[in-house]
N, CA and C atoms as an extended XYZ file, in Angstrom:
360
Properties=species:S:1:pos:R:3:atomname:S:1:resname:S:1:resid:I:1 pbc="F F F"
N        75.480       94.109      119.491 N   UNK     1
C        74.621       94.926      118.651 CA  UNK     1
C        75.477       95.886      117.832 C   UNK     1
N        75.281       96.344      116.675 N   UNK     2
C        75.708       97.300      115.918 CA  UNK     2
C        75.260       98.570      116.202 C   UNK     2
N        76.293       99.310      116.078 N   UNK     3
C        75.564      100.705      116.474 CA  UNK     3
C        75.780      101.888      115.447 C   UNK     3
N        77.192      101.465      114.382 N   UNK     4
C        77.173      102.132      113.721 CA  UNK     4
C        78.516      101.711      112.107 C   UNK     4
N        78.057      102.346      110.945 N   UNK     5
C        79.012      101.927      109.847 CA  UNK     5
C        80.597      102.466      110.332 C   UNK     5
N        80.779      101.711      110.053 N   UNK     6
C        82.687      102.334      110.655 CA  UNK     6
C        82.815      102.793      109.347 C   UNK     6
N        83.103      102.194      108.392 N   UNK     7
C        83.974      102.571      106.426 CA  UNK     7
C        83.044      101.984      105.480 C   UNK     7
N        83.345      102.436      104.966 N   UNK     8
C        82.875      102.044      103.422 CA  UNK     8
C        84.248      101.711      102.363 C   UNK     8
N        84.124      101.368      101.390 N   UNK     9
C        85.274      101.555      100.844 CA  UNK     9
C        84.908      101.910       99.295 C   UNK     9
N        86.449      102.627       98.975 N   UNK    10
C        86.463      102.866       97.777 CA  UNK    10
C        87.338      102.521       96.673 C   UNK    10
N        87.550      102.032       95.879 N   UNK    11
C        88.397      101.282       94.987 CA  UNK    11
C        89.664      102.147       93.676 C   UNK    11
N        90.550      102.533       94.268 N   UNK    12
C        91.283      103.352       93.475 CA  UNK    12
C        92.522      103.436       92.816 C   UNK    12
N        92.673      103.874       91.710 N   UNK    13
C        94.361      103.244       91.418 CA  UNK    13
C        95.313      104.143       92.010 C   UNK    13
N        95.278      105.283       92.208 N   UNK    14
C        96.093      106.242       92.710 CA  UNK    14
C        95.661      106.828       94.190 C   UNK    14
N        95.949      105.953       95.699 N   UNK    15
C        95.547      106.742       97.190 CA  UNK    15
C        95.664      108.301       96.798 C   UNK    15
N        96.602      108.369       96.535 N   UNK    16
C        97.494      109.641       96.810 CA  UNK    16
C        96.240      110.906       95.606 C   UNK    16
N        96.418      110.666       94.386 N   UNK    17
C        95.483      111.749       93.902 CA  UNK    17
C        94.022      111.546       94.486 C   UNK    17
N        93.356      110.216       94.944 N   UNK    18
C        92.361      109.931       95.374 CA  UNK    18
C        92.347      111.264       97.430 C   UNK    18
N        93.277      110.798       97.548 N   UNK    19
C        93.214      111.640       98.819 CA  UNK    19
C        93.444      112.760       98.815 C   UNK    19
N        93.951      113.613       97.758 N   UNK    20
C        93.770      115.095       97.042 CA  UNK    20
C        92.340      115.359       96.845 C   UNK    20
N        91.682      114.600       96.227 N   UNK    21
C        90.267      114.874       95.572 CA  UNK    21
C        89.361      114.626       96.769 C   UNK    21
N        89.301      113.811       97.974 N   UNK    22
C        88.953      114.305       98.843 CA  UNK    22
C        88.915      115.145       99.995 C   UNK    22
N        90.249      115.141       99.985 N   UNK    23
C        90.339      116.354      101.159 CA  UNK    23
C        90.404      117.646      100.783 C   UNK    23
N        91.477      117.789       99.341 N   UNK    24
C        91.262      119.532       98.305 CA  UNK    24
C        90.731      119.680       97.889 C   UNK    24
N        89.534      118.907       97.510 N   UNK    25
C        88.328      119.712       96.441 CA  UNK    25
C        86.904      119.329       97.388 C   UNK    25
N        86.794      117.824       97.942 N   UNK    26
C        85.406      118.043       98.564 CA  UNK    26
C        85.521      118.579      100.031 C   UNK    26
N        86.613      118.534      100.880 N   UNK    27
C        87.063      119.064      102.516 CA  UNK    27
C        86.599      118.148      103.080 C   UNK    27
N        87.239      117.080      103.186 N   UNK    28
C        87.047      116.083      103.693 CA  UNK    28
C        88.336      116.108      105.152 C   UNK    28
N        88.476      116.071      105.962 N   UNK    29
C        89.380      115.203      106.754 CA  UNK    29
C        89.942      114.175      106.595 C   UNK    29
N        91.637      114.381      106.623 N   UNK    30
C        92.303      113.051      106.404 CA  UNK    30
C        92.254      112.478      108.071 C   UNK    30
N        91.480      111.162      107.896 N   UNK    31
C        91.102      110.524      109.250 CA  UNK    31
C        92.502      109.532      109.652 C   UNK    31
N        92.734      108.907      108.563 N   UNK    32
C        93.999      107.685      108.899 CA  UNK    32
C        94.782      107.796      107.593 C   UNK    32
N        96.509      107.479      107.529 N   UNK    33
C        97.219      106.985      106.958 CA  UNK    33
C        97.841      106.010      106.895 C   UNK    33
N        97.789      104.272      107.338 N   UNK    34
C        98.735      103.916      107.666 CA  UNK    34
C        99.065      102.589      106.633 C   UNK    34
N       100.336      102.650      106.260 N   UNK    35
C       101.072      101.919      105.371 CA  UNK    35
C       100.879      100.168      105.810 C   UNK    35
N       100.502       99.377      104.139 N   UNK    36
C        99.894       98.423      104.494 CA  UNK    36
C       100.984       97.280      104.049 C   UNK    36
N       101.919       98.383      103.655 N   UNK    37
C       103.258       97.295      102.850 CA  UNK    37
C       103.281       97.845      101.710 C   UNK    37
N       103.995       97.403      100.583 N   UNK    38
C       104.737       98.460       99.165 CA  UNK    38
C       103.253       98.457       98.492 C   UNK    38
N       102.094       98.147       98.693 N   UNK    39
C       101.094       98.023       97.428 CA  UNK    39
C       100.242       99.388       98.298 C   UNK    39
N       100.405       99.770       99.195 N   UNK    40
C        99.439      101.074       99.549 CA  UNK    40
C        99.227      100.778      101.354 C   UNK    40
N        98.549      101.967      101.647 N   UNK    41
C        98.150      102.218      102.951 CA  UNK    41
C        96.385      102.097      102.826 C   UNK    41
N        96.478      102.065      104.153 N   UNK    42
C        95.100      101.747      105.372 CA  UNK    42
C        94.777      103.420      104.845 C   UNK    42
N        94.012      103.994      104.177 N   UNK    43
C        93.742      105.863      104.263 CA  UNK    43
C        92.019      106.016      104.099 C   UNK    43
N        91.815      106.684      105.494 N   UNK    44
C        90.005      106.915      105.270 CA  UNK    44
C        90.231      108.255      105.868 C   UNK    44
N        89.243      108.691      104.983 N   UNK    45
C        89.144      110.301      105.049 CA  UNK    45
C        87.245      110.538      105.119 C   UNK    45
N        86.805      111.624      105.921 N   UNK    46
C        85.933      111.416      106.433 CA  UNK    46
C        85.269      113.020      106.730 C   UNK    46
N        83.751      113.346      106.495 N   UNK    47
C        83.603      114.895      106.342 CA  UNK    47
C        83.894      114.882      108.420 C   UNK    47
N        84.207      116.451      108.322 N   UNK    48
C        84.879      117.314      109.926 CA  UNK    48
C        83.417      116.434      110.482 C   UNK    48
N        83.840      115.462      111.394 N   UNK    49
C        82.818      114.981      112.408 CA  UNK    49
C        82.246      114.073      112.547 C   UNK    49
N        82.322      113.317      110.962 N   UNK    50
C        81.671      112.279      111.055 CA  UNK    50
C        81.947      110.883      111.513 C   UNK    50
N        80.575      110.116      112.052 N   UNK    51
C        80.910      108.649      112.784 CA  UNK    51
C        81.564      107.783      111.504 C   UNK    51
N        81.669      107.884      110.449 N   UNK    52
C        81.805      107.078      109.124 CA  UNK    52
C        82.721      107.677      108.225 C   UNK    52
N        83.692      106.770      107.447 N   UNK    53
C        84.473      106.776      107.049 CA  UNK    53
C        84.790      106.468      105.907 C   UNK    53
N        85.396      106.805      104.540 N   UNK    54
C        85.636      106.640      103.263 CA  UNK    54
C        86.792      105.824      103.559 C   UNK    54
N        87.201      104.266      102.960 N   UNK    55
C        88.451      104.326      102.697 CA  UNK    55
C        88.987      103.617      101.335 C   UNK    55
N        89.940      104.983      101.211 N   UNK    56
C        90.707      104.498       99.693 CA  UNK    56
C        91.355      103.615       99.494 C   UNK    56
N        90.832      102.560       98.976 N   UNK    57
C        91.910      101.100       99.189 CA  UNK    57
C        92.348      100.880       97.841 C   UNK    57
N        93.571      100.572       97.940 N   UNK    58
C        94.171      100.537       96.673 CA  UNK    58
C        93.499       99.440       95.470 C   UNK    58
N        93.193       99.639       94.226 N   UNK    59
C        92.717       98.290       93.817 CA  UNK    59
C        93.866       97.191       93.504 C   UNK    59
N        95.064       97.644       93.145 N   UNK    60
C        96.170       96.542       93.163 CA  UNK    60
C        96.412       95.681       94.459 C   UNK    60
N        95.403       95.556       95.568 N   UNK    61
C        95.150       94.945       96.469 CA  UNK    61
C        93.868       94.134       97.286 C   UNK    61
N        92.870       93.960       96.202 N   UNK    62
C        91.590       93.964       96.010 CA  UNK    62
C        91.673       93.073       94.918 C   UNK    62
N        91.303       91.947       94.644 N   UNK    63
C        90.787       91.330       93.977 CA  UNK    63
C        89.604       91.403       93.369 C   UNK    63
N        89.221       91.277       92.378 N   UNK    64
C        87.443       91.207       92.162 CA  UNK    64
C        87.506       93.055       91.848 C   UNK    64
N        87.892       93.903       92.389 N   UNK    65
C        87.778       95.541       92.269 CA  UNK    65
C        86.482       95.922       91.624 C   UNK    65
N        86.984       95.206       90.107 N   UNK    66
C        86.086       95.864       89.028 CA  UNK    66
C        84.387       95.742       89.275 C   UNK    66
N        84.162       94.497       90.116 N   UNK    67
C        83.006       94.407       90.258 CA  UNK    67
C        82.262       94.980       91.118 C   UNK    67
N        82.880       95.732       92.054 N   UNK    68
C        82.876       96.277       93.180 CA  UNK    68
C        82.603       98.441       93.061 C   UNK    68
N        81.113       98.207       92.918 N   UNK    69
C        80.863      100.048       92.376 CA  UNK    69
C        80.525      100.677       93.689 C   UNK    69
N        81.015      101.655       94.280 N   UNK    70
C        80.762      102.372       95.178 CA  UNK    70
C        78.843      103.118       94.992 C   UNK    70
N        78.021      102.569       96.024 N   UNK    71
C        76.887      103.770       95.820 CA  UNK    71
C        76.833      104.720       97.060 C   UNK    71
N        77.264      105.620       97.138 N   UNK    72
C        77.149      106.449       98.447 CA  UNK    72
C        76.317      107.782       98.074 C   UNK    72
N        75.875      108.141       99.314 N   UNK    73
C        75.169      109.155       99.092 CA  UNK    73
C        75.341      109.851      100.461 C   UNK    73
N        75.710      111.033      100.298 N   UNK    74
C        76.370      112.029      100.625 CA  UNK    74
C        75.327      113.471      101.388 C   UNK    74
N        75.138      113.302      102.992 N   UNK    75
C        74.085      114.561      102.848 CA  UNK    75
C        74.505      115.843      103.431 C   UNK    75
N        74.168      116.815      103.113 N   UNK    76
C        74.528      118.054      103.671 CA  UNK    76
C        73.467      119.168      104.055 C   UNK    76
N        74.033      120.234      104.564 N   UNK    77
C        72.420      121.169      105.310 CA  UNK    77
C        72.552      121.880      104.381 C   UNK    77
N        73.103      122.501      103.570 N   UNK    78
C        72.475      123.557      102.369 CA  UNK    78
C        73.723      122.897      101.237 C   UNK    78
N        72.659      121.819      100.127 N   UNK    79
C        73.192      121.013       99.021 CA  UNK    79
C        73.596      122.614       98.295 C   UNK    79
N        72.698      123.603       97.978 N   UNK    80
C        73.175      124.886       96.979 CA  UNK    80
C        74.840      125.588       97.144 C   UNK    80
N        74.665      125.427       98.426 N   UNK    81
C        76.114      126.490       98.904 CA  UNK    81
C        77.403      125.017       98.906 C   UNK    81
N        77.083      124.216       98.794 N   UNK    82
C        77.708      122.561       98.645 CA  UNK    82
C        78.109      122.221       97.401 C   UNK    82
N        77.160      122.279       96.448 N   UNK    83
C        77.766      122.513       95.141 CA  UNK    83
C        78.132      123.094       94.194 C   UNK    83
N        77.950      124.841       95.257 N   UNK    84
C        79.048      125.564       94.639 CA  UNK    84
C        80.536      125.909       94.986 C   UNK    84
N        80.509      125.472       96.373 N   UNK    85
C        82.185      125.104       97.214 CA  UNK    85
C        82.834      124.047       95.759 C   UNK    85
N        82.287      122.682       95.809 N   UNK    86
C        82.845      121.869       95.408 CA  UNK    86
C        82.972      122.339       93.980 C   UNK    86
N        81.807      122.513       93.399 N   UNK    87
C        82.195      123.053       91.490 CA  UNK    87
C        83.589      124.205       91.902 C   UNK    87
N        83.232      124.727       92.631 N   UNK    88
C        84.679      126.130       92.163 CA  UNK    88
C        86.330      125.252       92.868 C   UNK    88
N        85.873      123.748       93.211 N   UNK    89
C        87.388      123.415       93.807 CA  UNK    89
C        87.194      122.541       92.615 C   UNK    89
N        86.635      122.560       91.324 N   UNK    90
C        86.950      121.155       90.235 CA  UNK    90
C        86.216      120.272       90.395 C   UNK    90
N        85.444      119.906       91.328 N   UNK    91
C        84.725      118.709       91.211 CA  UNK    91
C        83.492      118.766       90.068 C   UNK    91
N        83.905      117.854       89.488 N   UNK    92
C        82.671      117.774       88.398 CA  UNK    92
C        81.355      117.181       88.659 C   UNK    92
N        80.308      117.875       88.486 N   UNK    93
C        78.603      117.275       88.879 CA  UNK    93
C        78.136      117.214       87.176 C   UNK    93
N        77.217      116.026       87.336 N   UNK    94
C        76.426      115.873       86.324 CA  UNK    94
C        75.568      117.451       86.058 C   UNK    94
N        75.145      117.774       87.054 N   UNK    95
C        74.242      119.351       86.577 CA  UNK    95
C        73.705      120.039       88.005 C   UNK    95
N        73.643      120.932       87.613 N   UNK    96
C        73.107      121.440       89.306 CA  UNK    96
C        72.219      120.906       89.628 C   UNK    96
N        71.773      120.974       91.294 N   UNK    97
C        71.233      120.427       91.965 CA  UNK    97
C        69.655      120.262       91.457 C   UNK    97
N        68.975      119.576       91.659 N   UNK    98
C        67.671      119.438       91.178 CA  UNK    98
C        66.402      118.809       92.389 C   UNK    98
N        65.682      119.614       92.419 N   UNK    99
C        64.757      119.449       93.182 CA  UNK    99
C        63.558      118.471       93.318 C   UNK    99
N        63.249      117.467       94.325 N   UNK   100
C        62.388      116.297       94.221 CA  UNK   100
C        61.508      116.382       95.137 C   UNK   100
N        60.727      115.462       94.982 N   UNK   101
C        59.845      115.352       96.060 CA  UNK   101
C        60.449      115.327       97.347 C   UNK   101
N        61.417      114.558       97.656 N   UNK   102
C        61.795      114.178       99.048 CA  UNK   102
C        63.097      114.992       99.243 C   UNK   102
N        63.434      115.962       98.562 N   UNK   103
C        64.478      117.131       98.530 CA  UNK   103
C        65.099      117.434       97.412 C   UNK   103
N        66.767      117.895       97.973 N   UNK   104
C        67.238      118.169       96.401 CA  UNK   104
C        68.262      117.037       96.262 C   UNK   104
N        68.858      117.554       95.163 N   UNK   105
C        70.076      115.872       95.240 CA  UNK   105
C        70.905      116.448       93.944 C   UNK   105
N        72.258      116.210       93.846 N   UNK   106
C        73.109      116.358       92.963 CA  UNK   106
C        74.032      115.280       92.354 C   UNK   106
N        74.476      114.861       91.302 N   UNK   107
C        75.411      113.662       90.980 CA  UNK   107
C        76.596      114.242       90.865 C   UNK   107
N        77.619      113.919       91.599 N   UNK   108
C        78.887      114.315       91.218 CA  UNK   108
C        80.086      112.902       91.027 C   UNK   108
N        81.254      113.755       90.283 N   UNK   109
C        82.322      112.190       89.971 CA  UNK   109
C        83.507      112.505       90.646 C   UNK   109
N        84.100      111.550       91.337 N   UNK   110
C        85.589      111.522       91.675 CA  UNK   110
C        85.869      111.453       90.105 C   UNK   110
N        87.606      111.569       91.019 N   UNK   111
C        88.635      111.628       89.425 CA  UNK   111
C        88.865      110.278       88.670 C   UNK   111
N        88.516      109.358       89.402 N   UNK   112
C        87.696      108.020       88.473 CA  UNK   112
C        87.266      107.580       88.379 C   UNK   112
N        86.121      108.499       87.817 N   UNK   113
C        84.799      108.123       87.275 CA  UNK   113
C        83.865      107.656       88.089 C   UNK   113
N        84.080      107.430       89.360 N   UNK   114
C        82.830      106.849       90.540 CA  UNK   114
C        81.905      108.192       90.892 C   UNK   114
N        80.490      108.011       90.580 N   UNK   115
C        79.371      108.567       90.674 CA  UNK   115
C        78.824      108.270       91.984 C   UNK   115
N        79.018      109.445       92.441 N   UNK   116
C        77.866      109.985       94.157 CA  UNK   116
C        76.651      110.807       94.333 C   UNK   116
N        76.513      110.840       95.356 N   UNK   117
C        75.010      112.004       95.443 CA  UNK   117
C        75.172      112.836       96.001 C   UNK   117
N        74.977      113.648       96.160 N   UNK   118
C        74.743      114.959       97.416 CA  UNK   118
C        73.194      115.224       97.601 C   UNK   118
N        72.697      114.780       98.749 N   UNK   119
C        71.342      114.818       99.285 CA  UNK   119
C        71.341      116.417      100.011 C   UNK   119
N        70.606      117.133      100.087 N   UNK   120
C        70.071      118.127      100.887 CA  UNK   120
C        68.949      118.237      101.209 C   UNK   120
């Protein structure tokens, strides 16, 4: 039986600024580093606690990449105080948080160009 998502992945040309932008601007935990041979490392980084895991896989090791769009969605206990941590570390959001029927929710971009959510 399954009990739970281990990773997800994410498709990037640069680990290294990719693992800046998650751990220095959103505070993510660097969970793993490990070198996969000269084209990049095994690296998932993951918020303080969680069962699930981001990992930055290089796309010069990925075939197909381009077709391959990350949709994640991202939740937190107060989205307001969330996207103002992250706006004042650089992370760019489509617009502040906006309020729905089924809560609030924010769009924000890594540094290339992959679009997420922040649920609250």
């Amino acid at each position: 039986m399954i009990t739970k998502i281990a990773t997800t992945a994410i498709y990037v040309e640069d680990q290294q600024k990719a693992k800046t932008f998650w751990v220095e601007k959103v505070g993510f935990d660097l969970i793993r580093e490990t070198p996969m041979g000269p084209g990049g490392s095994w690296l998932e980084v993951a918020p303080k606690g969680a069962a699930t895991a981001l990992v930055l896989y290089p796309r010069s090791m990925m075939k197909g990449w381009e077709a391959m769009k990350p949709s994640i969605v991202f939740e937190c206990d107060d989205i307001d105080a969330a996207y103002e941590r992250m706006s004042g570390s650089g992370v760019k959001f489509e617009g502040a948080p906006q309020q729905m029927q089924w809560g609030k929710y924010a769009q924000f971009y890594d540094e290339e160009g992959n679009m997420y959510v922040l649920k609250g």
